[in-house]
C-alpha positions in Angstrom: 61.9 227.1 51.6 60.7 230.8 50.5 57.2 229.0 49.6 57.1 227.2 53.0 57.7 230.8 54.6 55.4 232.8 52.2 52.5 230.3 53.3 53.0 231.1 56.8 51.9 234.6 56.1 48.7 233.8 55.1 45.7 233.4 57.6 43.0 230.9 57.5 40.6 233.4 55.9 43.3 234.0 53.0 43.2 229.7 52.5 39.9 229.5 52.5 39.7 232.4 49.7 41.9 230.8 47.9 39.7 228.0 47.9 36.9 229.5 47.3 38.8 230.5 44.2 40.1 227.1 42.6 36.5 226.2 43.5 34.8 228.7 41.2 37.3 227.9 38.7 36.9 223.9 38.2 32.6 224.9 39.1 32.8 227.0 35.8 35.2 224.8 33.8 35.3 221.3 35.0 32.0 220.3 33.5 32.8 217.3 31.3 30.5 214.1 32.3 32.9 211.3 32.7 32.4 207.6 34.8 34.3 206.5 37.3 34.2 202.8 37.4 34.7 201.5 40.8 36.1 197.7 40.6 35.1 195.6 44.1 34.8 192.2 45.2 31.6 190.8 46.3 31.0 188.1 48.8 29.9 184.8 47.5 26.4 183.1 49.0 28.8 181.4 50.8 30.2 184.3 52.5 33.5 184.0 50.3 35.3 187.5 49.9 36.5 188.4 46.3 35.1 185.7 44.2 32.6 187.6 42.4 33.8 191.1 41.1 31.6 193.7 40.4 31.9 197.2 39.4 30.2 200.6 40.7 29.5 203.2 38.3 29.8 207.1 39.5 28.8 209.9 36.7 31.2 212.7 37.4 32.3 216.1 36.2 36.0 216.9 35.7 38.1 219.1 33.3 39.4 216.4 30.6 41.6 216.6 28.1 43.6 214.2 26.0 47.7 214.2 26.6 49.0 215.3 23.6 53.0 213.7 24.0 50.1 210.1 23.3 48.5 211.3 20.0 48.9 209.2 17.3 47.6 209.6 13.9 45.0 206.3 12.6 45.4 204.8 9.1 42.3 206.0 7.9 42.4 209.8 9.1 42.2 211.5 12.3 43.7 210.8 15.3 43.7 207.9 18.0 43.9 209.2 22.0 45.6 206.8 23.6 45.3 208.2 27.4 43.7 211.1 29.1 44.0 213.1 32.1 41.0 214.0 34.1 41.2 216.8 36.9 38.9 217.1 39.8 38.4 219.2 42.6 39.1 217.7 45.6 36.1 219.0 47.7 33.7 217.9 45.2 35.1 214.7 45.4 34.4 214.4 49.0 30.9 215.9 48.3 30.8 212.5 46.1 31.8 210.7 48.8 35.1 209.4 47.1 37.3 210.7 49.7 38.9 207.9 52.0 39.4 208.8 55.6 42.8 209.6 55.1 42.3 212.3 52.9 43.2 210.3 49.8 41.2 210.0 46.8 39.5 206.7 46.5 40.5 206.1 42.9 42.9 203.2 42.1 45.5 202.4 39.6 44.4 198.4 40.0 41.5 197.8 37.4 39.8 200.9 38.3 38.7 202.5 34.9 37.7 206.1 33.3 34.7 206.3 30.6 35.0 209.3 28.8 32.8 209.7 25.4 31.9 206.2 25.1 35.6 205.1 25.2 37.1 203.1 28.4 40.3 204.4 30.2 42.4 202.5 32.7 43.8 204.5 35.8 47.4 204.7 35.8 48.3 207.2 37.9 46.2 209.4 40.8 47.9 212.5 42.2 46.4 214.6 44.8 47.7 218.3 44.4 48.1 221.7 45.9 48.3 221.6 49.7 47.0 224.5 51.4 46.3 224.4 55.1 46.4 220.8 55.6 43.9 220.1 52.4 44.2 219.1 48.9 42.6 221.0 46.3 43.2 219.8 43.5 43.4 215.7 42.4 45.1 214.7 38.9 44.0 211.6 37.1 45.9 209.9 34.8 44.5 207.0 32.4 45.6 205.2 29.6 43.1 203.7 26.9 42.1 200.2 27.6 42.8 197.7 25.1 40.0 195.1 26.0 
């Protein structure tokens, strides 16, 4: 409630300065390269939706860092990541075009994958946060290792 009334004191320039702000923060440090793999169905010669699936490859930059509480120590040293989260801003997602028109990020939690230093995650979770003004600015990937 005293958030909800806080917001109302700020005017459109203050939102887009703020912004402006998370932008220059995930420009500076959101630079690792990571793949989002896009699963899709393509039509068969035949004109047959979803018998043929293919995937569409997107080189991204997002600030990406292993979830420690899914650390677990391999036999032979070292240790084994078992899932990620990648963090993304959301107006450079819709600069990338992977903005639906609903607002919503495009990414799935249905065979849609992460590659992130040669090692394949699957999407398990999206969350698009912090609302200001009507617009996300910040979207929160989660990902677990794939097995295959």
């Amino acid at each position: 409630m005293i958030a909800a009334n806080m917001l109302s004191l700020l005017t459109p320039s203050d939102f887009n300065e703020i912004n402006n702000a998370i932008r220059d923060v995930t420009d500076t440090f959101a630079t690792s390269l990571i793949t989002y793999i896009q699963r899709g169905n393509q039509l068969t010669r035949f004109e047959e939706a979803g018998a043929v699936p293919n995937e569409t490859r997107y080189d991204l930059e997002a600030f990406v860092e292993h979830t420690p509480k899914d650390m677990t120590f391999k036999e032979q040293g070292g240790i084994q990541e078992e899932s990620i989260t990648a963090l993304f801003n959301y107006d450079y997602l819709v600069e990338q075009g992977l903005v639906t028109s609903d607002n919503l990020p495009v990414f799935k939690n249905d065979g849609e994958h992460l590659e992130w230093r040669g090692v394949r995650y699957r999407i398990t979770s999206v969350q698009p946060e912090g609302l200001l003004n009507q617009k996300w600015s910040i979207v929160n990937v989660l990902a677990q290792r794939d097995k295959h």
